[in-house]
Structures are given as structure tokens and as C-alpha cells.
N, C-alpha and C positions, 0 to 999 in steps of 0.2 A: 520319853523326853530327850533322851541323847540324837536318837533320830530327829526329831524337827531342833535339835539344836543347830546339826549337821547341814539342813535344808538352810536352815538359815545363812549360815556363814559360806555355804557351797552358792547362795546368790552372788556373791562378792567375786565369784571367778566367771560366772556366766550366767544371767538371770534368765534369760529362755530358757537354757537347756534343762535350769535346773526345776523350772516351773515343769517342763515336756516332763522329766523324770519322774518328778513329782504326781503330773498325773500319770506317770508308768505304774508309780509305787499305788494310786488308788484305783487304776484298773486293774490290777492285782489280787486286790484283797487287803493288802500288807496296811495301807493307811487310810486312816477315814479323813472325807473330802471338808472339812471345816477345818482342823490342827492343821494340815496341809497349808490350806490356802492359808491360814493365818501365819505357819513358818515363812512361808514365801513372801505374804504381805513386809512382817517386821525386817527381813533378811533387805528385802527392795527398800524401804523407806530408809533405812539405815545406810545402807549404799548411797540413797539418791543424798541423803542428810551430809556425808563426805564427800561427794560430788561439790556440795555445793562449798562447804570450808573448805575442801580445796583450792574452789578459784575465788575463794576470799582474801584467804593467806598467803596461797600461792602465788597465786594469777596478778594481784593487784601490785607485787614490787615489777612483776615483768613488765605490764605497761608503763612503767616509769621510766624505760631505758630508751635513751635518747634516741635512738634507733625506730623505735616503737612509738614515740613521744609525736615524730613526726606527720604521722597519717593519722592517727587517734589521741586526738586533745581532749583538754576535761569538758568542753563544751559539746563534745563526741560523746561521749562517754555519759555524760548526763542525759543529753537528748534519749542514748539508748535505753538508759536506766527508767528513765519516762516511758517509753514506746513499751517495754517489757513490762514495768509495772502497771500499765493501762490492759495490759492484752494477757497476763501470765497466766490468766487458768487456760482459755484456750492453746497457749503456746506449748503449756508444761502435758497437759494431755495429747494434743496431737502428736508431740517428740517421746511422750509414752505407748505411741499406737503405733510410731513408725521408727523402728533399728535403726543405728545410726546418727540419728539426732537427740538422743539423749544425754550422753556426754557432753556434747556441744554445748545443749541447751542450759545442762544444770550449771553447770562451770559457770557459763556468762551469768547464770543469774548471780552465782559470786562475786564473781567482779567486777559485777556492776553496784551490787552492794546495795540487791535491790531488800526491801522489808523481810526479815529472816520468818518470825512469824506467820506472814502468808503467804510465802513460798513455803513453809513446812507441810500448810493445810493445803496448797497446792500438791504437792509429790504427793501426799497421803490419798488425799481424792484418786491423784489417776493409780493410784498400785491398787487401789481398793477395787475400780472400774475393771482395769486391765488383767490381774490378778487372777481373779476367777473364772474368767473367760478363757484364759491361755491355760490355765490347769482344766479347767472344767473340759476343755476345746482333747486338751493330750488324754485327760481321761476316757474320755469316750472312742478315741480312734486306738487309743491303746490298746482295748480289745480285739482288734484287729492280727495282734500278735502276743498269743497267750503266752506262748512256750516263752516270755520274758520273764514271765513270773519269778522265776527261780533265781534270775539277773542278782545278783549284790546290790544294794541301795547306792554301795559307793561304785560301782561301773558306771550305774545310771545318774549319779551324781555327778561326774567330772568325766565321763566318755570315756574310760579308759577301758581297753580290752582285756579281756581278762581270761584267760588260757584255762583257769578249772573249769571256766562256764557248762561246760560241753564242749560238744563235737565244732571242728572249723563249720558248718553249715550253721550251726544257731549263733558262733558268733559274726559270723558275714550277714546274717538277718540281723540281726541285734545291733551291727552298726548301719545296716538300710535303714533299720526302721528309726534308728535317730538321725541319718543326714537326712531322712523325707520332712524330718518337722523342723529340722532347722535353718535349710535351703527354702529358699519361698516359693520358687519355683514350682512346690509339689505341696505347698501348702492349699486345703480347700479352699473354693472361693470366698463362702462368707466368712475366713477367716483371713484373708489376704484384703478383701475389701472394708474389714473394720475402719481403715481410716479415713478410707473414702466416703464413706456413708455421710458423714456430717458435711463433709463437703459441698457434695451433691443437698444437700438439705439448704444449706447456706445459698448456693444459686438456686435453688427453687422461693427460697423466700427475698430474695435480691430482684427476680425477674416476677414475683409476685403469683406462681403458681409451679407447684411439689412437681406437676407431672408436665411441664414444660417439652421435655425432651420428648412426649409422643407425638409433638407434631413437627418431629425432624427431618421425617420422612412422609409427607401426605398419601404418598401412594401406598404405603405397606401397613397395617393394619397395627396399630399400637408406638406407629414408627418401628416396627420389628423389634420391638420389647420383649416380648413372649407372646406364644401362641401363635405367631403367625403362619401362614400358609406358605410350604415351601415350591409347593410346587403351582402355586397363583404369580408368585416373583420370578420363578425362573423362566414361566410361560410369556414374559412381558420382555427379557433379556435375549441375544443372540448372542452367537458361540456357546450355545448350550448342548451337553450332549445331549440325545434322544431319550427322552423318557414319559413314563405316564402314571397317569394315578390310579391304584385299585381302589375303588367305593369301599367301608366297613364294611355296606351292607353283604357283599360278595362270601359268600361260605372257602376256607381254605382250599377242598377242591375246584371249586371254580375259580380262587384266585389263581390256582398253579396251573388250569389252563389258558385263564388273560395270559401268565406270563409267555409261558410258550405260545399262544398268538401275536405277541408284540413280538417275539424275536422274530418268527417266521416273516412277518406285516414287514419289519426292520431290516431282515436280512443279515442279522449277525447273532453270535452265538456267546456263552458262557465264558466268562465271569458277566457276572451285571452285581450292582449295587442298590442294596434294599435299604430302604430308611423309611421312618413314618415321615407322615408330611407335615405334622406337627412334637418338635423335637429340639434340644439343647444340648451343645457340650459333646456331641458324637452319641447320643443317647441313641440306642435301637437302630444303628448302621451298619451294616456286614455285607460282605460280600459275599454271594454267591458262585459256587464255581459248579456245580449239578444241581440235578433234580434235587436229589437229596436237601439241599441245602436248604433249595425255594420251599421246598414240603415243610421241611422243621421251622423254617422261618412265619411262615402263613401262620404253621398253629399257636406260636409264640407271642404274634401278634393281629388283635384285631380289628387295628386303627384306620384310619387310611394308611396305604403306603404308597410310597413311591419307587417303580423299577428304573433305573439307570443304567445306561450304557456304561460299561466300563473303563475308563482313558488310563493307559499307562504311563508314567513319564516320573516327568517332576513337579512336587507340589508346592502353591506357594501361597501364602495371604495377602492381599495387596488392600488395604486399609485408606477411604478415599473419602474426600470431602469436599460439598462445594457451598458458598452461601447464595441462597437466593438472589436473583439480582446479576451474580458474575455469570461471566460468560465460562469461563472455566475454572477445576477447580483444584485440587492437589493430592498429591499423594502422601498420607502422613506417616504410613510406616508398611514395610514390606518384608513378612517372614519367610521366609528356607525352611520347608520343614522336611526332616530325615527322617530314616525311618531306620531304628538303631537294628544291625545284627550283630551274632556272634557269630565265630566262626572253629569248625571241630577243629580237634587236635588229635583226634582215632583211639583216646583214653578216657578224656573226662564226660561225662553224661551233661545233658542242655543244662541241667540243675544248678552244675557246678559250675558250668561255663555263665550263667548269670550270672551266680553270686561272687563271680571273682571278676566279673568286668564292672570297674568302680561308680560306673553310674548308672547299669541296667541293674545294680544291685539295691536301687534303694524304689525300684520297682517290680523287685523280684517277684510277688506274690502274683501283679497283674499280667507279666509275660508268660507266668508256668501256669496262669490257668488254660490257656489256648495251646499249649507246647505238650508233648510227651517226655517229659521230665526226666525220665530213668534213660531214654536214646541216647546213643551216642554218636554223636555225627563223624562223618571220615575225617579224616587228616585233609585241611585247606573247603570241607563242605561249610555254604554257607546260610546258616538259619536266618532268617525274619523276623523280627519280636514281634514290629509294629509293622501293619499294610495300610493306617488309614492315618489321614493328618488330623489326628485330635491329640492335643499334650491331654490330657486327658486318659486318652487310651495307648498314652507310649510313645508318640514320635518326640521325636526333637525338634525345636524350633530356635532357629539364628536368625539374627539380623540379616538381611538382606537390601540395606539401602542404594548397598553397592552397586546393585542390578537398574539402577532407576536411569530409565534415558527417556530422552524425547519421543521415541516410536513409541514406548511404555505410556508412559504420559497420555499421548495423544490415544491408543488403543484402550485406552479406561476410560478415559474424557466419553469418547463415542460410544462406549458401553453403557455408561455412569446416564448417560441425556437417553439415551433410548431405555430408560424405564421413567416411564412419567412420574414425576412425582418422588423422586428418591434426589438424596443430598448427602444421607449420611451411613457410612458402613463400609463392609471389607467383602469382598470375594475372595473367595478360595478355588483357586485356579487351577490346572495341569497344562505342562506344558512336555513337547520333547525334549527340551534342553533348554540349558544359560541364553544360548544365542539366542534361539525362539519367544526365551522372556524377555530379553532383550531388544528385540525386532516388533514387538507386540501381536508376539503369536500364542494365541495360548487359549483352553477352552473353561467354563464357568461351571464349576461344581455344585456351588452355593452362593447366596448375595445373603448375607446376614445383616438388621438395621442397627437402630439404637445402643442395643444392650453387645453390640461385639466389642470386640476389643484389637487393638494395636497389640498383636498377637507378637509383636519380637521383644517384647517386654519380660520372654521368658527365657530370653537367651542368660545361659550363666554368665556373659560377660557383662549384663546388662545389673547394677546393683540395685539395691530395693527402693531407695533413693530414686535412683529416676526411672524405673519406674513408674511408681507414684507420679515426678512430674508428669509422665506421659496418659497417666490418666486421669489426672484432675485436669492438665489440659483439653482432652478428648473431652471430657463431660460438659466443658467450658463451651466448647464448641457447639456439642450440640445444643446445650442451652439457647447456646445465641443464634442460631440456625432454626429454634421450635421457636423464637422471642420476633424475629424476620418473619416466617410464615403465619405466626398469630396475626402481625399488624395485615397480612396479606388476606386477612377470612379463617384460617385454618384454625381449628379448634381442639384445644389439647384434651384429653381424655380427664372427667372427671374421674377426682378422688373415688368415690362409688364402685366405676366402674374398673378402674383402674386396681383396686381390691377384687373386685371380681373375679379380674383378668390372673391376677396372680394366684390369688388361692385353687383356681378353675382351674388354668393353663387353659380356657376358652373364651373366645370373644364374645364380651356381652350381643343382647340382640338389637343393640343397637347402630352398631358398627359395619361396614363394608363389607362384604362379602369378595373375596379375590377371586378371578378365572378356574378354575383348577381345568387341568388339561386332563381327560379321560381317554381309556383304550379304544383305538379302533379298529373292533371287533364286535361279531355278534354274539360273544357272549351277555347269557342273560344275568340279572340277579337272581 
């Protein structure tokens, strides 16, 4: 009992953390997932309950002062108290789904003095919603890092370090694994896109059909939703590097001789990059730098893949859109993606050198599975975490707006038209440099449709807040981009199939079939 009293009133200093904790303490052992989520519920609802007399008592002599008086009259004041009480379950759950507007929101429903009663049943609703999902969500990744077990309730309660834990390595994990859940950045997707989800529901029943946005793109199969063919899109694109696709059917041996007939056919050598042709998120992409590799790679997988020439440089996202109809279209956001190293100091092993650099520390476990952990690199050597641009698989991703010129522009423009049928989505590009991105030099890695994202959205300077606007904008778009190509003939994917598609990750047989580019070579299947 002393324990979920503790949960309870530890909501009052920080309700995430204390929910993540909380499922620390049920991935554990230490507490069962009902008492939990129920300390957490009362802890939340009571916080949100003095949120709200707060800006009853408080809030309402500040708007009195003549200062205040001026730009927010009672005629202001009333209309809002209208607008809010017409809309507050929606309002009070969505600033329950998105950090940051929660404060905001409860406060004003104070002083606005909107019905106490259901604003209560309001908060209650969304902690009850919200609640379970964020414990339930901490408990299941929690097992990700057992050795917490042992953690104090009250460490994992209010974040404090705490020196008997153990050794400095478990408490440098131990605060990874809590800025991973409390930074969004590194939060999983369907846990980052809770709020979006209704959103997207909202424009699908607004434009009068769920799956609107698969005809955003006519040319790309689902509008590039999922499962499409990577290597049918890039077959259609120029500034592409050279690559081809191995058939399933081909046995691992004979795949690793296609590959060494393309290089020879190509004329160039190792590194090249393996991906299936069907893939999300950097799922199944590596690079090859020997035999070795391509051998281990074949037997690992035995999907289609795709072999790619290797470009070194610099990586970046460029995020593009155009509506039906224009002539031209825009660029809505443009990511820098880094690829974090450390660097020796001729004492501490790769290990240590993660978990003391403050932000490849709370990706410790995904850098040291590819690293040799106990090495120790020279004094001024420098390690790699990350070689491929997935925030996913480690790199960093910044804003990059700042790179946007008119050569840029017009070098996408010309890319963006020369694949028929495409309007909406990001490439991910290499280039040799700033300038070269600048000048619209740069070559085409990937064209991702529908379902990418305005990838600078993960920059830390970038708050959760907008965010969001940038992706409920994005989905807006495409809405209205698949809502133009309906009136044009294009037809969105039924619900059916569109189930299909998801649960499958394959194209119903009803749907296009895309180019794919095969080796030219005689080998056989």
C-alpha cells in the first residue's frame, strides 16, 4: 500500500516518468499491472482535478487586471468558455495524448469556468485511456533492461541517481533507459503516433473515405503505404545509383554469384548495400564490404533483395510535395542525418566511451551490438556507431531547412515529374557535400510514399508540439492530394484490401504490379 501510495503522489512531480517507472516496477516483478495502473490513474486525475482549481481560483483574479482586461474581455471569455464546452472531451483527451498541452488545457478549463462535473468525467476518461497504454507501453520495453530490477522504486520514481545501485555502467544504463522513454525522439512509433491516429480518422471521415491517402501517389502501389516495391520506384527515378534485384527464387549460392556478376557487369567493387525490396524503418539493410558479408547476408535472408552501389558522402531527406493540377511543387522539410561517433582516449573500452557520451547513451544497447565492446581504441581513433541514415538504427537527424535553394528546388522538381504518377513523399539522398546539396547535386537512395515522414521532426530542437503540427499537417496534405486524384479516376484502396495489405505487408492481387529491374547476367534459377 505504501508503495502505490508513493506512485500516486510521485504523479504530482512528473506523470510520464512516473507512469515509465511504474511500468519499470511491473516489468520487474516487483508490482502487478492493475494496483499500478490504478495508483497512476488516482495520482493523474487528482493532479488534473488541481490543474483545474487552479485556474479557477487563481487564474480568474489575473484576468481581471486591467492590463489583461484589454485584449480578453468577458465577451472573449464567454465565447471561449462556449467553444471549450461544445468540444471538451475531444480537447481534454487529445492534450492527454500530446505533452505539453496539458497544463494549458486544464488551467483554461478553470478560468473559463467551464461545468466542473464534466470536465471531471472528462480528465477521468482520458487518464483511464491514456493510463494503461503508457504503463502497459513502459512495461513491455522494460524487459529490454532487466538488470533494472534491482533499481529502488524511489530512483525509478523521481529519476534520481543513486550511487549504491551498482557499478557506474548500470547506472549510465539506467539513466539511458529512462531518457529513451522520456525523450520522444526514441520513442516507438505506435507510441509516438497515438495522437495522430484519430486525426487521420477525422480526415478520412471528412473526405468520406479511411484509406484516402493511397491514392496519393497513383504511381507507387498503396501510394507507398507499405509493401511496396523498392526497387519498381527507383527503376522509374534518375540519379540513381546502380543496382538490381535478386529473384527469392535464386538459392544463396547462386545469389552470391549474381552479386559478383553485377559488380564485374558494373565495373566496381565492395562495399555495396543489401536491402530487401520489400522493407520499413531500415529493416534488413547492411552493408557489405566482402564476400563474407554477401554469403551471411543471402542465408539470412530470402526475400527479394536488392544489390546497391555504395555512395559515400553525406546523407540527407528531402521531403516533397506537389498537388495535382500545379505545375510545381515544394519542399516541406529537409533532414541532415549524422552518423554519431566516439572517439578513443587509449584507456576506456567502446563500452564506456558510449555510456558516457550523453546521447549515444541512451542507445547504448543498439550501438554495442555491432561494436566490440571490451576494445579500446587509441588516443584521437575514431569509432562509427551508426553507417546507415535510419534514426532507427542510430544516426542523428537535424533540420536542415537551411540548405534549401533554388538549384535544390528545381533538382527535385525534375526528379519528383520524372516518376509518373508520384506527388507525395521524401527521398533520401547522398551527396559529396553542403555545396553539392546546395547546387542540386546529389544521388537517390530511396523515394518513400505515403506513409514517410518529414523526418527533421526528430531533431532535439525540434519540441513534441510541433512536431505533431508537422504531422498532422503532412497527413492533411496527403488527404487532399488522394481527395484531387479521386475527382481525377484514381481509386483509393478498399478497406478489404487495405487490411490485407497491412497484416500481409503484400499486395492484394488486385493491385499493379511495379517494374522490378533484374540482373544482367546468365545466371540461372
Amino acid at each position: 500500500m505504501t508503495q502505490l501510495l508513493l506512485i500516486a503522489l510521485a504523479t504530482f512531480a512528473s506523470e510520464d516518468l512516473t507512469c515509465i517507472a511504474t511500468g519499470a516496477l511491473i516489468a520487474s516483478g516487483r508490482l502487478s499491472f492493475v494496483p499500478g495502473v490504478l495508483a497512476c490513474v488516482f495520482g493523474i486525475f487528482a493532479g488534473d482535478l488541481l490543474l483545474y482549481f487552479a485556474g479557477r481560483l487563481a487564474g480568474r483574479p489575473i484576468v481581471q487586471w486591467k492590463a489583461v482586461r484589454r485584449f480578453l474581455t468577458d465577451e472573449k471569455l464567454e465565447r471561449a468558455s462556449a467553444w471549450l464546452s461544445q468540444r471538451g472531451a475531444i480537447v481534454v483527451i487529445i492534450s492527454r495524448f500530446t505533452p505539453g498541452l496539458r497544463l494549458p488545457t486544464y488551467v483554461a478549463a478553470g478560468i473559463l469556468r467551464t461545468r466542473f462535473w464534466t470536465f471531471a468525467t472528462y480528465f477521468l476518461l482520458a487518464s483511464v485511456i491514456w493510463t494503461p497504454v503508457l504503463v502497459g507501453a513502459a512495461a513491455l520495453l522494460g524487459k529490454s533492461l532487466p538488470r533494472l530490477s534491482y533499481l529502488g522504486p524511489a530512483v525509478l520514481l523521481v529519476g534520481l541517481p543513486l550511487r549504491s545501485a551498482g557499478s557506474w555502467q548500470v547506472r549510465r544504463r539506467a539513466l539511458g533507459w529512462i531518457r529513451r522513454r522520456i525523450r520522444w525522439e526514441f520513442w516507438p512509433p505506435y507510441l509516438a503516433y497515438l495522437p495522430v491516429i484519430p486525426y487521420i480518422l477525422y480526415l478520412g471521415l471528412k473526405h468520406r473515405s479511411l484509406t484516402l491517402f493511397t491514392a496519393a501517389n497513383p504511381g507507387i502501389s498503396s501510394g507507398g503505404f507499405v509493401g511496396e516495391s523498392k526497387s519498381g520506384i527507383l527503376a522509374r527515378l534518375s540519379e540513381v545509383p546502380d543496382f538490381c534485384l535478386l529473384a527469392p527464387s535464386l538459392s544463396p549460392p547462386r545469389r552470391f554469384l549474381a552479386v559478383q556478376s553485377f559488380l564485374t557487369a558494373r565495373g566496381f567493387s565492395y562495399p555495396v548495400v543489401l536491402k530487401p525490396d520489400v522493407g520499413e524503418r531500415g529493416t534488413g539493410v547492411a552493408i557489405a564490404r566482402n564476400d563474407g558479408d554477401v554469403i551471411d547476408y543471402m542465408r539470412a535472408h530470402s526475400e527479394a533483395v536488392i544489390v546497391q552501389k555504395y555512395i559515400a558522402g553525406l546523407e540527407f531527406g528531402i521531403f516533397y510535395y506537389r498537388y495535382p493540377g500545379q505545375a510545381k511543387g515544394h519542399i516541406l522539410s529537409i533532414t541532415e542525418k549524422r552518423f554519431p561517433v566516439i572517439t578513443g582516449d587509449g584507456c576506456s573500452t567502446v563500452e564506456d566511451l558510449v555510456l558516457r557520451d550523453e546521447r549515444a547513451v541512451c542507445l547504448a544497447n543498439l550501438y554495442l551490438r555491432r561494436l566490440h565492446r571490451d576494445a579500446v581504441p587509441a588516443t584521437g581513433e575514431v569509432v562509427a556507431l551508426a553507417e546507415l541514415g535510419s534514426h532507427c538504427r542510430g544516426a542523428i537527424f537535424l533540420n536542415g531547412a537551411a540548405y534549401e535553394t533554388q538549384a535544390l528546388r528545381d533538382s527535385v522538381e525534375g526528379l519528383a515529374q520524372s516518376h509518373d504518377g508520384f506527388f507525395f513523399g521524401r527521398f533520401d539522398v547522398r551527396t559529396p557535400s553542403i555545396a553539392d546539396l546546395r547546387a542540386g547535386r546529389f544521388e537517390v537512395l530511396e523515394l518513400n510514399g505515403v506513409s514517410a515522414e518529414a523526418t527533421h521532426i526528430y531533431d532535439p530542437a525540434v519540441s513534441l508540439f510541433e512536431a505533431y503540427c508537422v504531422l498532422f499537417n503532412q497527413w492533411r496534405i496527403a488527404f487532399e492530394i488522394g481527395a484531387l486524384n479521386r475527382r481525377a479516376g484514381v481509386l483509393p484502396m478498399s478497406l478489404r484490401d487495405f487490411y490485407y495489405l497491412v497484416t500481409s505487408r503484400k499486395e492484394p492481387a488486385v493491385s499493379c504490379k511495379q517494374p522490378h529491374v533484374f540482373l544482367p547476367s546468365n545466371v540461372d534459377s
